[in-house]
Every structure is written in C-alpha cells, then in structure tokens.
N, C-alpha and C positions, 0 to 999 in steps of 0.2 A: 196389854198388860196381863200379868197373870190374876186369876182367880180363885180362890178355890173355898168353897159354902161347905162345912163340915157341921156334923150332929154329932152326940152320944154313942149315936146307932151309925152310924151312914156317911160317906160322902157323897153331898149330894149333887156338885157339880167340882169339875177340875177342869180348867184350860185356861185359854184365849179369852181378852173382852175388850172391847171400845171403851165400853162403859157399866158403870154398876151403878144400882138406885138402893139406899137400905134404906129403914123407918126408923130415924136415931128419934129418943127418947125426945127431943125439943125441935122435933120435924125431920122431913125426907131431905135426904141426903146424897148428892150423887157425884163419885169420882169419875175421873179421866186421865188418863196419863200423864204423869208428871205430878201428879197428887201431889200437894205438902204431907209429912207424918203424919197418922192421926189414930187415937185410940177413942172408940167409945161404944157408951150402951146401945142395946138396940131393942125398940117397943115388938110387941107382935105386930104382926103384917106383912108384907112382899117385898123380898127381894128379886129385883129384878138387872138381870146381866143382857146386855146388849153384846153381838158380834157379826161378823160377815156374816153367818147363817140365821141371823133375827134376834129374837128379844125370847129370851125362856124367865120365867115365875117362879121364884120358890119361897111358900107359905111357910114365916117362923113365928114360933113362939115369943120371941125374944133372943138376946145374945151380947154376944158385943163384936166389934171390926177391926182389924187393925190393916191399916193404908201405912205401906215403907217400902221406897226401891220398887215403885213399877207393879205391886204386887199388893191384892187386898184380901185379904182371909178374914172369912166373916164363922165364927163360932156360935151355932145357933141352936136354940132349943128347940 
C-alpha cells in the first residue's frame, strides 16, 4: 500500500508499506491492505511503517490519518 507521513515542514516518508502502526487518540492503531476508510486524530508518539526493507519510526507530535484505496497519509505535527 502506499504511504506517505507529511509535516508543516517536511515530508517525512513517501513509498511502499505492509504495514503502518499510528497512536490514534483511544490507542495504537495498525492498517494493512485492504483497510476499511478511516479518518482520525492522532496523540503524540510513533508512527511506525513496516516494508520489505524493515520497520523505520517516525516521532509525532500529533495529527490525524486518513486510510482510502490502498493508501494511508498520516498528517502530523
């Protein structure tokens, strides 16, 4: 599925992933392909993207996610 973790400043990751874990505001949270739709907040803490080449981290402030069509774009402070 595609990915793609944006900031203010920065994107901080674009491609490929198995898998993604985010910190939604009433616990961790983790898609897989074929997701159902999904919009929501996200607390500070780690998102983390799984792919063939491993598992990479990246520390937010907060945000929110939107999962549709295979593709999860997490908007993070």
């Amino acid at each position: 599925m595609k990915v793609e973790i944006i900031t203010p400043d920065k994107e901080l990751f674009k491609g490929e992933a198995t898998s993604v874990t985010v910190p939604g505001v009433d616990g961790s949270m983790g898609f897989l392909e074929g997701h159902a739709p999904l919009i929501t907040v996200l607390k500070a803490g780690d998102v983390k993207v799984r792919s063939d080449k491993g598992e990479k981290t990246y520390p937010v402030k907060g945000g929110v996610v939107e999962v549709m069509n295979n593709t999860v774009i997490v908007l993070a402070e």
